[in-house]
C-alpha positions as CSV (number, residue, x, y, z in Angstrom):
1,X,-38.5,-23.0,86.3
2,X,-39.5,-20.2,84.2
3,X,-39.6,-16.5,86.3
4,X,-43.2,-16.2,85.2
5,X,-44.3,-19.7,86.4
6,X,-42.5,-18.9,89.8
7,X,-44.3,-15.6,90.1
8,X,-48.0,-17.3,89.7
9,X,-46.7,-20.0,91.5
10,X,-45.5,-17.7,94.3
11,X,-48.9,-16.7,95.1
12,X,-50.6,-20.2,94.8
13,X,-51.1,-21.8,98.1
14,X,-54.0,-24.6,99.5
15,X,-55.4,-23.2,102.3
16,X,-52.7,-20.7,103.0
17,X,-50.1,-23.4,103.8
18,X,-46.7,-23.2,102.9
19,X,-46.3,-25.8,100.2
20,X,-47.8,-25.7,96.7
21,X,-48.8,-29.3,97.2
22,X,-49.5,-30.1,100.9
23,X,-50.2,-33.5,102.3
24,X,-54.1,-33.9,102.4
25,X,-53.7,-35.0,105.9
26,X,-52.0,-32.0,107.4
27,X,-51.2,-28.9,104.8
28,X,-48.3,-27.7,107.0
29,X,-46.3,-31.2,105.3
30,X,-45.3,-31.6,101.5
31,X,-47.3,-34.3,100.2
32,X,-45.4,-37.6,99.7
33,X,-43.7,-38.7,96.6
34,X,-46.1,-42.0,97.2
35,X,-49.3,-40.1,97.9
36,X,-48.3,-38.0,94.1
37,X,-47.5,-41.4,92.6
38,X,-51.1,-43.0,94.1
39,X,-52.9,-40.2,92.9
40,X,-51.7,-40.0,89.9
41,X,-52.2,-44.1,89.2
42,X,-55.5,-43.4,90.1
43,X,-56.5,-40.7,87.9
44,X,-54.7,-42.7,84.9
45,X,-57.0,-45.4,85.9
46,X,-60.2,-43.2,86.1
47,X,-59.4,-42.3,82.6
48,X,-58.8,-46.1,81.0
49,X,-55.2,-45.6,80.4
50,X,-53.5,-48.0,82.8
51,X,-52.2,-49.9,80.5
52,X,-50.9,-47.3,78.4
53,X,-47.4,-47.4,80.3
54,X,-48.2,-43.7,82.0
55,X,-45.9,-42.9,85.3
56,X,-44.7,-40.0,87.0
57,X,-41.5,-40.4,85.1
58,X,-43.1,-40.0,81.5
59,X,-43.7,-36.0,82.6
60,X,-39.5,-35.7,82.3
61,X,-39.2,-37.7,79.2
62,X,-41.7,-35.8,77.5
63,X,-40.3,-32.3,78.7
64,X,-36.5,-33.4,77.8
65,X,-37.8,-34.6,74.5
66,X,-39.7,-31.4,73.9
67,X,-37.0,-29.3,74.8
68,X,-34.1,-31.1,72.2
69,X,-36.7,-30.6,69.9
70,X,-37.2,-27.2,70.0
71,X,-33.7,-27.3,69.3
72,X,-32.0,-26.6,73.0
73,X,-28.5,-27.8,73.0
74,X,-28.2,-31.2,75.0
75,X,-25.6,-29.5,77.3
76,X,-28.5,-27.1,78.3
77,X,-31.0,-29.7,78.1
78,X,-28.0,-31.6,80.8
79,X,-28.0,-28.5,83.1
80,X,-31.9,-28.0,83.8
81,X,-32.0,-32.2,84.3
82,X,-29.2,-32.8,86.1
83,X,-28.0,-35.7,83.8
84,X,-24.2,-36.6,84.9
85,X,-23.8,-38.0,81.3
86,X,-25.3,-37.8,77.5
87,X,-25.8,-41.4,77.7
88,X,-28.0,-41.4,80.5
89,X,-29.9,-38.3,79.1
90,X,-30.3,-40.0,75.4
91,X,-32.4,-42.5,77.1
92,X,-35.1,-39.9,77.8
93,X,-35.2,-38.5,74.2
94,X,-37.6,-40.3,72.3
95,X,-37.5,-40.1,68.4
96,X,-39.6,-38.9,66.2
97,X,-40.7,-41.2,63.5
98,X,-41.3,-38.1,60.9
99,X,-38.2,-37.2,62.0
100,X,-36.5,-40.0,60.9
101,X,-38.3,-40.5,57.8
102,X,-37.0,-36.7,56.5
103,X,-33.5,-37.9,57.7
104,X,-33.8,-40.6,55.3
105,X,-35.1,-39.0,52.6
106,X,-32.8,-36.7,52.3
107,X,-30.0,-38.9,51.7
């Protein structure tokens, strides 16, 4: 996390609780991984994309894919995800059909 996203972050809390997303039952417990992942369905819903393919998980692949982009090393990239391997962290960088067009045209 970014020093200026944990300083903003730092002073964010719901009801003066002690987590930045507390259970809407009882703010002094983290909210659930399930109770994120039902939300989050839900608003995906609310906004027609359901069948889109949307989860929790496409946050990661589009911040790993953002990040090789920008041109961070895929050690780095490695480091911040906590991928063991550059197999299992190739599977989260999607590729950009412009991208590959240039690469072929240059040849």
């Amino acid at each position: 996390m970014s020093q200026k996203l944990r300083e903003i972050l730092g002073t964010y809390r719901i009801g003066g609780g002690d987590f930045l997303f507390p259970s809407p039952s009882d703010i002094s417990k983290p909210v659930t991984v399930q109770a994120f992942d039902s939300f989050h369905r839900k608003a995906i819903a609310q906004l027609g994309l359901q069948n889109e393919g949307y989860s929790l998980h496409s946050y990661r692949r589009t911040f790993i894919t953002k990040l090789y982009d920008k041109g961070i090393s895929t050690r780095t990239i490695m480091e911040i995800t906590g991928h063991k391997s550059m197999s299992s962290l190739q599977r989260y960088i999607d590729a950009d059909p412009s991208k590959v067009r240039k690469a072929i045209d240059e040849i």
